[in-house]
Residue frames as a rotation matrix with the C-alpha (Angstrom) as fourth column:
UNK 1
-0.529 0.454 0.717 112.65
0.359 -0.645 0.674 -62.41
0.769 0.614 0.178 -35.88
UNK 2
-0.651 0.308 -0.694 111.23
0.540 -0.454 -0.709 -59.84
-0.533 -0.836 0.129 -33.21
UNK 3
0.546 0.750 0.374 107.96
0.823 -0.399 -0.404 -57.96
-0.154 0.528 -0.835 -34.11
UNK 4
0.621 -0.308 -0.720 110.15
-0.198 -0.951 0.236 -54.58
-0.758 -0.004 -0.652 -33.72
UNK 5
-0.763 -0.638 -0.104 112.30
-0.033 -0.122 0.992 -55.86
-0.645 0.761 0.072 -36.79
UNK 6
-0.362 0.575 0.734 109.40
0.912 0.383 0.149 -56.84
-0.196 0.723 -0.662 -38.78
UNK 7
0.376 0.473 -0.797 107.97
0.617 -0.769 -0.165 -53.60
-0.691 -0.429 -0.581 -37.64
UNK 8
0.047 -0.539 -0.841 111.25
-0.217 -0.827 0.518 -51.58
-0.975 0.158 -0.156 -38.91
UNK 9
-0.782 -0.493 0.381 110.89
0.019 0.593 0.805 -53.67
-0.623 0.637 -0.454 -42.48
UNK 10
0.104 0.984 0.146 107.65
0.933 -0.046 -0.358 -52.63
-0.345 0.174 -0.922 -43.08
UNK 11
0.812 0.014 -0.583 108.10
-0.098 -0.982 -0.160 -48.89
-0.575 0.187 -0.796 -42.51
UNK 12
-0.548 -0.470 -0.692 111.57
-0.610 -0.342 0.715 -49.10
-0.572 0.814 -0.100 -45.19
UNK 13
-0.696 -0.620 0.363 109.98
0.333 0.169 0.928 -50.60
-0.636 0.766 0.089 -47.14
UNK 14
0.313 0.949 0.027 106.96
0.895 -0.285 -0.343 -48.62
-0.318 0.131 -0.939 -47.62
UNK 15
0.356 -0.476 -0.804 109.70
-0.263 -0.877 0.402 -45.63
-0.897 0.068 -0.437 -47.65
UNK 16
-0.818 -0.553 0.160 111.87
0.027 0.241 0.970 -47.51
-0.575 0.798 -0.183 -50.49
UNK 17
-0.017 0.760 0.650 107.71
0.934 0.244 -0.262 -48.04
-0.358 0.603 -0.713 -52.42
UNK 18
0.883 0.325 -0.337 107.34
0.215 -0.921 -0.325 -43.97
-0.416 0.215 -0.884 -52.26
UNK 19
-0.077 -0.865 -0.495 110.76
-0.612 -0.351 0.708 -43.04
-0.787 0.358 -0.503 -53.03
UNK 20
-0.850 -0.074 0.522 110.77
0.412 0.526 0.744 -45.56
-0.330 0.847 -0.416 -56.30
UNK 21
0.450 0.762 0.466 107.31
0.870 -0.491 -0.037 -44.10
0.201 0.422 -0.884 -57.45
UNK 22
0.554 -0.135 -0.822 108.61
0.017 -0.985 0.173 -40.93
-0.833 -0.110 -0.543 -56.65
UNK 23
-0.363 -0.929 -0.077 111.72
-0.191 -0.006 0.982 -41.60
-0.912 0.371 -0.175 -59.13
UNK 24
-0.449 0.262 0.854 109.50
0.822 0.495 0.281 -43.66
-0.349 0.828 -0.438 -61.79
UNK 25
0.508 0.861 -0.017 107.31
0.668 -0.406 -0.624 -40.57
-0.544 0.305 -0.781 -61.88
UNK 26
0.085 -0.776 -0.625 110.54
-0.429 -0.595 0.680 -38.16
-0.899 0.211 -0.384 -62.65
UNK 27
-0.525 -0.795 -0.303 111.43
-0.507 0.006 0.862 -40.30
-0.684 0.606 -0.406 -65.30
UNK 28
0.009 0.875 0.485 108.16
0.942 0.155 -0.297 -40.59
-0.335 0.459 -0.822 -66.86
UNK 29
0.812 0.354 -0.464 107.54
0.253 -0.930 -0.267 -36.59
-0.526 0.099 -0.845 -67.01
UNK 30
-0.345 -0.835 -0.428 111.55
-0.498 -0.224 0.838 -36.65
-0.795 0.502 -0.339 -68.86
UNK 31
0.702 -0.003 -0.713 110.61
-0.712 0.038 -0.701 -39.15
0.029 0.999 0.025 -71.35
UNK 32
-0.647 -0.745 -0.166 113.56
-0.736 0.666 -0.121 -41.61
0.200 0.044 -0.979 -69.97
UNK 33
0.754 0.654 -0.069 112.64
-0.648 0.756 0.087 -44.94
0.109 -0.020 0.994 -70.58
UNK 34
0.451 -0.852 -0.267 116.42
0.697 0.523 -0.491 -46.44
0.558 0.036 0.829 -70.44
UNK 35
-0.186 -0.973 -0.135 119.42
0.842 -0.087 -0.532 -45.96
0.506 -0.213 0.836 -68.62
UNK 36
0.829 0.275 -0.487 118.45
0.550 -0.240 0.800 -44.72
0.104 -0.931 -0.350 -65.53
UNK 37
0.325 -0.833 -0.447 122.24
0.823 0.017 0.567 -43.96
-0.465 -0.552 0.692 -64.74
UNK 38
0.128 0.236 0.963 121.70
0.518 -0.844 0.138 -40.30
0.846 0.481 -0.231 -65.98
UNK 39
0.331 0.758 0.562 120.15
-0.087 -0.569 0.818 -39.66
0.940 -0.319 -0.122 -62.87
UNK 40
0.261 -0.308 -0.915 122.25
0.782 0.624 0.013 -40.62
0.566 -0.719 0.403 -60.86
UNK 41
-0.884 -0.468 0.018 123.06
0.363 -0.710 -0.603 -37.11
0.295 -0.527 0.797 -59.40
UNK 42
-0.304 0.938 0.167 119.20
0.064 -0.155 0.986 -36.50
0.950 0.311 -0.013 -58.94
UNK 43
-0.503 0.008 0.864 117.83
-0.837 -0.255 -0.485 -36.15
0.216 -0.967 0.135 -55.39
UNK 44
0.375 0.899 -0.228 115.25
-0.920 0.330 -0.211 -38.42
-0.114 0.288 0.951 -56.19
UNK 45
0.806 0.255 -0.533 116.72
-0.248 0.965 0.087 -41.27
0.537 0.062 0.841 -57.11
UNK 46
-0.720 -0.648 0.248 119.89
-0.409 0.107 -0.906 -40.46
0.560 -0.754 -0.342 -54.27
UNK 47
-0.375 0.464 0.802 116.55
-0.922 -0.101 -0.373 -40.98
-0.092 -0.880 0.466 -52.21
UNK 48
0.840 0.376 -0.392 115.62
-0.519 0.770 -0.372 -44.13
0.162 0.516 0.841 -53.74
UNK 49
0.075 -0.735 -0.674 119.08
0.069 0.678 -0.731 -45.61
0.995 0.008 0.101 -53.22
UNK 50
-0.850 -0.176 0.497 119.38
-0.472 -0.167 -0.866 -44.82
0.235 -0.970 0.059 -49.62
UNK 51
-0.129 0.645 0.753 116.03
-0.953 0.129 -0.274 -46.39
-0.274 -0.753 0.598 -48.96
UNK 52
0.761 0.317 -0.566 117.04
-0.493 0.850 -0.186 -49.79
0.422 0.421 0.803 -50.61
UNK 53
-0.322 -0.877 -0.357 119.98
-0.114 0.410 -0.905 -49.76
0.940 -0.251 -0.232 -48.94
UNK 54
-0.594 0.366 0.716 117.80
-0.804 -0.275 -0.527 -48.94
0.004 -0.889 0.458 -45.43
UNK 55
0.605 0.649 -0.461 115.19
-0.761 0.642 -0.093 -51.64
0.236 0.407 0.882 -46.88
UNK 56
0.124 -0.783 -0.610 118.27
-0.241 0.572 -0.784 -54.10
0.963 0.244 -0.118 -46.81
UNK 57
-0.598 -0.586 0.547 119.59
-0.425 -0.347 -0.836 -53.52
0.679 -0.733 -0.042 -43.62
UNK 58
-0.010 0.754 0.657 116.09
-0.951 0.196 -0.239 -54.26
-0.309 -0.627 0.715 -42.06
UNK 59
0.527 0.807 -0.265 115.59
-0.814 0.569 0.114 -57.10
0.242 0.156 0.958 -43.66
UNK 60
-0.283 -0.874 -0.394 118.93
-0.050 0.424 -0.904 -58.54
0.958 -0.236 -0.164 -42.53
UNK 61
-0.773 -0.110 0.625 118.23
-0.610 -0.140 -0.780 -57.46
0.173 -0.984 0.041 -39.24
UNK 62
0.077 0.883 0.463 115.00
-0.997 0.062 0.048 -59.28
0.013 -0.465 0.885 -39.27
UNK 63
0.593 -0.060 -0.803 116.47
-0.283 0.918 -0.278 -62.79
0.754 0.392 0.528 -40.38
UNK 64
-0.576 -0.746 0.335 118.89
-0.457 -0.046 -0.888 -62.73
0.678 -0.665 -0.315 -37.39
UNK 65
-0.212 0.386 -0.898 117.91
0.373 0.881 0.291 -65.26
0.903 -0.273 -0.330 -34.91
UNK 66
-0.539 -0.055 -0.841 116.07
0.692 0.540 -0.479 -64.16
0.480 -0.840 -0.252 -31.90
């Protein structure tokens, strides 16, 4: 673990926090309480998957010895 991964694992996942509130709010202001997988063509929650998958990635990278 190197402060510059910990570093990059912070900042996705502070990105993956806004992007999910961003999405929860969308699907508050619709009225969807179920089955997300409507939205799946949405920007919003394209932007929300891409930063869990970024979120991931760091945190892999940060478990990596050395």
């Amino acid at each position: 673990m190197t402060y510059k991964s910990i570093e990059k694992a912070l900042h996705e996942a502070e990105r993956f926090s806004t992007a999910g509130r961003t999405v929860m709010m969308r699907l508050k202001e619709d009225g969807v309480k179920e089955n997300v997988a409507l939205y799946r063509d949405r920007i919003e929650t394209a932007a929300c998957r891409r930063a869990s998958l970024d979120l991931t990635r760091a945190l892999a990278e940060m478990r990596k010895p050395g």
